[in-house]
C-alpha positions in Angstrom: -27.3 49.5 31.5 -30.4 49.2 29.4 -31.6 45.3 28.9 -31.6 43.8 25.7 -35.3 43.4 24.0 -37.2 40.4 25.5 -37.5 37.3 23.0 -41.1 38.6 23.1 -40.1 41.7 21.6 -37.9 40.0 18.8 -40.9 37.8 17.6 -42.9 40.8 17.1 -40.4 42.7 15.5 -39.3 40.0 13.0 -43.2 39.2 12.4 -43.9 42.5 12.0 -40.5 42.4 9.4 -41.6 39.3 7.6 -45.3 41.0 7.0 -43.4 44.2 5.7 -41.5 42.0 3.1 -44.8 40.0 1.8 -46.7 43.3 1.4 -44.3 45.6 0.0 -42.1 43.1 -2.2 -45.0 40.5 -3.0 -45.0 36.8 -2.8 -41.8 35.6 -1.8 -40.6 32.3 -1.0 -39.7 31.0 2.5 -36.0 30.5 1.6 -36.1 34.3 0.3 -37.5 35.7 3.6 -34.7 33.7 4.9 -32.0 35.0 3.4 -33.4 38.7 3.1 -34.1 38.4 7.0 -31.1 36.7 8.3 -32.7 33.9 10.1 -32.8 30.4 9.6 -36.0 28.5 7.9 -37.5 26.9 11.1 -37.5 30.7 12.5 -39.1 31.8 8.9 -41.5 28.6 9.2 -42.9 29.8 13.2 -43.4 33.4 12.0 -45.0 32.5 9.1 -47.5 29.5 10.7 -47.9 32.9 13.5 -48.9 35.2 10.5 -51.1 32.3 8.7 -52.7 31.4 11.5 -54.1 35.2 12.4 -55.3 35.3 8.4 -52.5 38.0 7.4 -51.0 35.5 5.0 -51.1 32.2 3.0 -48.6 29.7 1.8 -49.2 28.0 -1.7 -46.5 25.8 -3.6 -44.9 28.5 -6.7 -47.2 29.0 -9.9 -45.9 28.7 -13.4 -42.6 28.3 -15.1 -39.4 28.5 -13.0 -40.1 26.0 -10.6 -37.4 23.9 -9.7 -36.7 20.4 -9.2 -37.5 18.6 -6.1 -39.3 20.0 -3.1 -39.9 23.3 -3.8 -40.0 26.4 -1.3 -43.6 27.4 -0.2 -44.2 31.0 -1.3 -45.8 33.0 1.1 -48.5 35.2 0.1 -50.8 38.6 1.6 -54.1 37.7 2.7 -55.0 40.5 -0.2 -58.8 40.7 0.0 -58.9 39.4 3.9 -56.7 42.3 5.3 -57.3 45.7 4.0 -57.6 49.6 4.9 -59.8 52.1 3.2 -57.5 55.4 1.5 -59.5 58.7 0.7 -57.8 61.5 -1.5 -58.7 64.9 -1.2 -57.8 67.2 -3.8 -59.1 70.5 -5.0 -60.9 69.2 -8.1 -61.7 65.3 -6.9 -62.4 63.1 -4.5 -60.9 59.5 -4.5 -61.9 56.4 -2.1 -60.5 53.2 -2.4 -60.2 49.4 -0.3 -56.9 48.5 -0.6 -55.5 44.9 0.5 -52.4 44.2 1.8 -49.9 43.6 -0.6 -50.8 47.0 -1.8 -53.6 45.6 -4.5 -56.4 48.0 -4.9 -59.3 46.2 -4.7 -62.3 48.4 -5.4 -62.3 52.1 -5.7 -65.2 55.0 -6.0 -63.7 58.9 -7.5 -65.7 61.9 -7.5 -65.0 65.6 -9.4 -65.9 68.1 -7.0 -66.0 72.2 -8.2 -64.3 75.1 -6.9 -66.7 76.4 -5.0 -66.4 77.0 -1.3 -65.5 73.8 0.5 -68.4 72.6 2.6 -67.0 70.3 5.2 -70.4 68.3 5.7 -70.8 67.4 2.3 -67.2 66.5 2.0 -67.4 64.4 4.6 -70.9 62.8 3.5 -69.7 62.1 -0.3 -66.4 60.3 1.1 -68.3 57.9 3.9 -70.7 57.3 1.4 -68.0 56.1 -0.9 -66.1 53.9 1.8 -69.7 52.3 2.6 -70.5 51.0 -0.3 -67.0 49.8 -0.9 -67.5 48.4 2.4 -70.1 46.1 1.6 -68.5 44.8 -1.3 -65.7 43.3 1.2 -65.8 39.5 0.8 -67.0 38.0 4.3 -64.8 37.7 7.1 -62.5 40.1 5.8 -61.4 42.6 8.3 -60.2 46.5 7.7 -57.2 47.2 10.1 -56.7 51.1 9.1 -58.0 54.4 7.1 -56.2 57.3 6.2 -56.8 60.5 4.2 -54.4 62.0 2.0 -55.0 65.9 2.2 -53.2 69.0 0.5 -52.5 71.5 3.5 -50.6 71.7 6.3 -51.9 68.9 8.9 -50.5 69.0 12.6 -48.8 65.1 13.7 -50.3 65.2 17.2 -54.1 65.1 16.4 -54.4 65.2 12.9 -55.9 69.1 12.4 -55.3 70.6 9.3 -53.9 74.3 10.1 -54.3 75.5 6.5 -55.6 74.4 3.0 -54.2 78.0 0.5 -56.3 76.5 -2.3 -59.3 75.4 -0.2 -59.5 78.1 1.6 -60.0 76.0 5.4 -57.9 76.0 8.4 -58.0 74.4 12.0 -60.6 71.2 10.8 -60.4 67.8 12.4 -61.7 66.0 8.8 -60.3 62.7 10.0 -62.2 62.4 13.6 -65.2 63.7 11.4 -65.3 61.1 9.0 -64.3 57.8 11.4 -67.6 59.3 13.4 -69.4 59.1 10.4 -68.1 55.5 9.2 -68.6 54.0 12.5 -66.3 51.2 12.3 -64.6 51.7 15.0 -61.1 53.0 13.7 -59.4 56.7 13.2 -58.6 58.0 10.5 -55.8 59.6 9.7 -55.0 62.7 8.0 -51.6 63.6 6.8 -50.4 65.9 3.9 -50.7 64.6 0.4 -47.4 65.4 -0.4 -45.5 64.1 2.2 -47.7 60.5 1.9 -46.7 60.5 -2.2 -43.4 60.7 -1.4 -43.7 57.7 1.2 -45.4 56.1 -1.8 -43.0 56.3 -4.1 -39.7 55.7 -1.9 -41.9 52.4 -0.9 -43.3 51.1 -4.2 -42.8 53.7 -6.7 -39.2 55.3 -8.8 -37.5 56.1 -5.5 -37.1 52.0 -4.3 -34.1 51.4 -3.1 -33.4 55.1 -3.1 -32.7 56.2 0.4 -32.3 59.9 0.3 -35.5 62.0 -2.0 -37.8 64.7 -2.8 -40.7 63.9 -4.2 -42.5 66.8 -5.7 -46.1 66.9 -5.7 -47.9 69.1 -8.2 -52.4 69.7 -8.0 -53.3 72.9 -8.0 -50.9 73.9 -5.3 -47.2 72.4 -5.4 -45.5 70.2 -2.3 -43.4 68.4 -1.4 -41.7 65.0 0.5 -38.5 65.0 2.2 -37.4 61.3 2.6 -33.6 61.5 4.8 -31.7 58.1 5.8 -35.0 56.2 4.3 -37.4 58.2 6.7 -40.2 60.7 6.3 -38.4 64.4 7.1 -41.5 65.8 8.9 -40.2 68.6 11.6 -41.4 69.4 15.0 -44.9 69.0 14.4 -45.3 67.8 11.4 -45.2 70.3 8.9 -42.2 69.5 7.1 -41.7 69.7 2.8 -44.0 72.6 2.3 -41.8 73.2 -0.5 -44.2 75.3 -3.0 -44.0 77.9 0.2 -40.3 78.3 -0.5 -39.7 82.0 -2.1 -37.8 81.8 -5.2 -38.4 85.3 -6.4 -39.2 88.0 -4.1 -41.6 90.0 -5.3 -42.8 87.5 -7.6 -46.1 86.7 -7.9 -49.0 86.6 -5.6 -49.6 83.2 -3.5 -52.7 81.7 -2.3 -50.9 81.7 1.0 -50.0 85.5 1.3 -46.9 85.7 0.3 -45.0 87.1 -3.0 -42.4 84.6 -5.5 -43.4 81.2 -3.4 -42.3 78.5 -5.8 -46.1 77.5 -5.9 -47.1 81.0 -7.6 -44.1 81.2 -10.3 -44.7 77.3 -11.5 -48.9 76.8 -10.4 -51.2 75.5 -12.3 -53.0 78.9 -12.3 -49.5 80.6 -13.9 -48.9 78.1 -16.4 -52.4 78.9 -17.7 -52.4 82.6 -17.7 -49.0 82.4 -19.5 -50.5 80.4 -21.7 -53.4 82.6 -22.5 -55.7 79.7 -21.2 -58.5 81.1 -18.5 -60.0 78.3 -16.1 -63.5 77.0 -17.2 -65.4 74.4 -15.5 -64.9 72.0 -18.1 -60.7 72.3 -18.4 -59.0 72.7 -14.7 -56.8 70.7 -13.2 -54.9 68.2 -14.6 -56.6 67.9 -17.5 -55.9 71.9 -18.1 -51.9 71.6 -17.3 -51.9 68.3 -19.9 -53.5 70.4 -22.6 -51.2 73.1 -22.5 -48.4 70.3 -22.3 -50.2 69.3 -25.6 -50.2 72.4 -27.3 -47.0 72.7 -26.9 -45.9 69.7 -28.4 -47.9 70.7 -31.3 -46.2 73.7 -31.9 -48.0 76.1 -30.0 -45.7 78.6 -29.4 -47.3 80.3 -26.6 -47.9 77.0 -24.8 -44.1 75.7 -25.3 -43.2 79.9 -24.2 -45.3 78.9 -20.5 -43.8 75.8 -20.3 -40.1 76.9 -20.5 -40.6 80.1 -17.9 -42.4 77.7 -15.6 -39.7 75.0 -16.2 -37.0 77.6 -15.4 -38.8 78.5 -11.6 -38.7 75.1 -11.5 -35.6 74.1 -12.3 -33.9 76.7 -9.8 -36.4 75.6 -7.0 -34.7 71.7 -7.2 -31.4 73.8 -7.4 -32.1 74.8 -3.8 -33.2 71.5 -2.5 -30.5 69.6 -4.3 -28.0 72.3 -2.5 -30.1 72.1 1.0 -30.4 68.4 1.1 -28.2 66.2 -1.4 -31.0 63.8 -1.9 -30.0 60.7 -4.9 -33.2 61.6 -6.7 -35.9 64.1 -7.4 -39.2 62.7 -8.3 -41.8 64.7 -10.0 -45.6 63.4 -9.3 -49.3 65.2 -9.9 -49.4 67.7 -12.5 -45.8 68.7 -11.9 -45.3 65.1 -13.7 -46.6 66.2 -17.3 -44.9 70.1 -16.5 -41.7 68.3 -15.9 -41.6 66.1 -19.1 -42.8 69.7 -21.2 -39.8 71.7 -19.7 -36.6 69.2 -18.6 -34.3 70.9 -20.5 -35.4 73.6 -19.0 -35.2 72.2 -15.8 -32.1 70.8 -16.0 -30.6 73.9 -17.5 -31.5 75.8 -14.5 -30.4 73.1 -12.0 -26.7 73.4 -13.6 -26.5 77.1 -13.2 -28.1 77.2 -9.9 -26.9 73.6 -8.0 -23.4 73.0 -6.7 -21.4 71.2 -8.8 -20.8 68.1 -5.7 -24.6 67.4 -4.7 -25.9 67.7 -8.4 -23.1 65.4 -10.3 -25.0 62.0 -8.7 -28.8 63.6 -8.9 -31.5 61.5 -10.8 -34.7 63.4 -11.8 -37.7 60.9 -12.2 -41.6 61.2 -12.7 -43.5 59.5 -10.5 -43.7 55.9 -11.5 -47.1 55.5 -9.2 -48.8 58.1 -11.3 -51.8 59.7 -11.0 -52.7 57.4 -7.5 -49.1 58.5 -5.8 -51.2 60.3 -2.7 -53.7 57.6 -2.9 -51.5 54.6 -2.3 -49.7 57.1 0.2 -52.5 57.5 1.7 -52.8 53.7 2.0 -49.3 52.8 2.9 -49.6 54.9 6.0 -53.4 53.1 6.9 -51.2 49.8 6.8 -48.5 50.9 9.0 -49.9 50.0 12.2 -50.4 46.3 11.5 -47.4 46.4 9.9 -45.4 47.3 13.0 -47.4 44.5 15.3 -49.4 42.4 13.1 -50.9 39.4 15.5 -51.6 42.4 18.1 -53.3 44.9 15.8 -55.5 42.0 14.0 -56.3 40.3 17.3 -57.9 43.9 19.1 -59.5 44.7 15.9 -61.5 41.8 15.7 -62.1 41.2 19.3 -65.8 42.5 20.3 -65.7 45.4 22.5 -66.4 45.2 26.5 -70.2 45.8 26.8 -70.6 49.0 28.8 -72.0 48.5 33.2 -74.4 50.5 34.4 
């Protein structure tokens, strides 16, 4: 018979549950964490002196109107600007850096354009530690960074963090992460994960999917991916290649994909076909978001040809969450990066295509959202994850991280 976890193992996990609370849901009372948790308030008072006491949080009497009369619960608080991981972003026109607290406040953040050109690792790396160093040393004293993660739009291995393959940077088999903790030198990894699946973490943790336990987030920059989120879980496969969605073929013999293949739902709803059926041709000075928002634009200003793109696009679109919606019955579709302003341009189109090409059963119950995190979805993905280890063990974590390493013999 197995044994039942050790009271050791209950205090963790329901410090490591208590922490989750404060930082995803915000202050919250002691008599809230009480009920929401299911233990009595002497339990909820130990925890929270345990999580006080390492510097994770802080207990104040409530602010402003609403308090009620007599003693009044202590709200609990994140140690915002003590506790805090550093989240890069790497897309194909921009780089993003930022410190994030916990509580999910960010702090302080440094963004970059970067141009197509061929992507030169070195000076990737370079312009990103750069950034996280002089965020770094805006850090108020004392304050201590417990994770780092990088957001990343390719196909990135679990096990050791490799990307396998970046289509629209044109890379493959790169250890950026073990790279850039080198360069930081503080001691800490940092992970790399795919941009997609960490905006769909995002959102199902602080963004439109809350409370929504099966989504698909749809991630659109350049390229188009995607999130799987099952039971309230990250759907990421073997190794950890799951919801490359844009690779999904829609219409074979379609068009051309950066990845080799013909009709991927990346190539008939792209950035780079929306333009062309636009009549728009990529210049330095209009890629990118900026370019898909402009056509969006134009078509609300009665450009015909613009509002023409938009529907065909729309259209692959719509038949693509047809699919999923059949595949994987999710509660909501969520529609983040460009695929956000493509989505508001074309729902009828969309929608018109999911009830021609969904089932009748999974699609009655469906809800299609934009992404309420907007434009930093794979950022505070990216963040999220950096967070998740302290998160799961909070007094351990902290305690290792600012304990001085052994001094080498011999």
């Amino acid at each position: 018979m197995k044994a039942g976890p050790s009271p050791e193992e209950i205090r963790r996990h329901n410090l490591g549950t208590l922490l989750r609370l404060v930082h995803l849901r915000g202050p919250s009372s002691r008599a809230t964490l009480a009920e929401t948790m299911g233990l009595n308030r002497s339990t909820i008072l130990a925890l929270t002196n345990d999580l006080t006491a390492a510097g994770l949080v802080r207990e104040e009497l409530p602010r402003g109107p609403g308090r009620r009369a007599g003693r009044p619960s202590l709200v609990v608080r994140p140690e915002s600007t003590r506790v805090y991981v550093l989240a890069f972003d790497v897309g194909v026109d921009r780089l993003a850096v930022a410190r994030v607290g916990l509580g999910g406040e960010i702090l302080d953040r440094r963004e970059a354009t970067r141009t197509r050109a061929a992507f030169d690792t070195n000076e990737m790396i370079g312009a990103l530690a750069g950034a996280a160093r002089a965020l770094e040393r805006k850090a108020s004293r004392g304050a201590v960074c417990v994770g780092a993660a990088m957001a990343f739009p390719g196909t990135v291995r679990r096990n050791d963090d490799v990307i396998r393959f970046a289509p629209n940077l044109d890379i493959g088999d790169v250890s950026l992460g073990d790279a850039l903790s080198r360069r930081l030198g503080l001691g800490l990894p940092v992970a790399v994960r795919n941009d997609a699946n960490l905006g769909a973490i995002a959102e199902h943790e602080r963004g439109a999917g809350v409370g929504c336990e099966d989504m698909i987030y749809l991630h659109g920059d350049v390229g188009f991916g995607g999130g799987i989120i099952v039971g309230g879980r990250l759907l990421g496969g073997q190794e950890g290649y799951g919801g490359e969605i844009g690779h999904m073929v829609v219409n074979p013999g379609g068009r051309p994909c950066a990845c080799g293949a013909l009709g991927c739902l990346e190539a008939e709803v792209g950035e780079r076909t929306l333009l062309s059926l636009a009549g728009r041709r990529e210049s330095a000075d209009m890629v990118g978001r900026d370019a898909v928002r402009a056509v969006v634009d134009a078509a609300d200003r009665g450009d015909i040809q613009a509002r023409d793109a938009l529907h065909r696009v729309g259209d692959w679109l719509g038949r693509g969450v047809a699919n999923l919606v059949n595949l994987f019955n999710p509660g909501m579709v969520v529609f983040g990066g460009t695929l956000r302003d493509i989505y508001l341009g074309s729902a009828a189109q969309v929608r018109s295509a999911m009830a021609t090409n969904a089932l009748d059963a999974p699609r009655e119950r469906v809800k299609l959202r934009t992404a309420a995190l907007g434009d930093d979805v794979t950022l505070v993905g990216a963040a999220e994850h950096a967070f998740a280890e302290v998160l799961n063990d909070p007094i351990e974590v902290l305690a290792r991280l600012r304990s001085p390493e052994p001094e080498s013999v011999g």
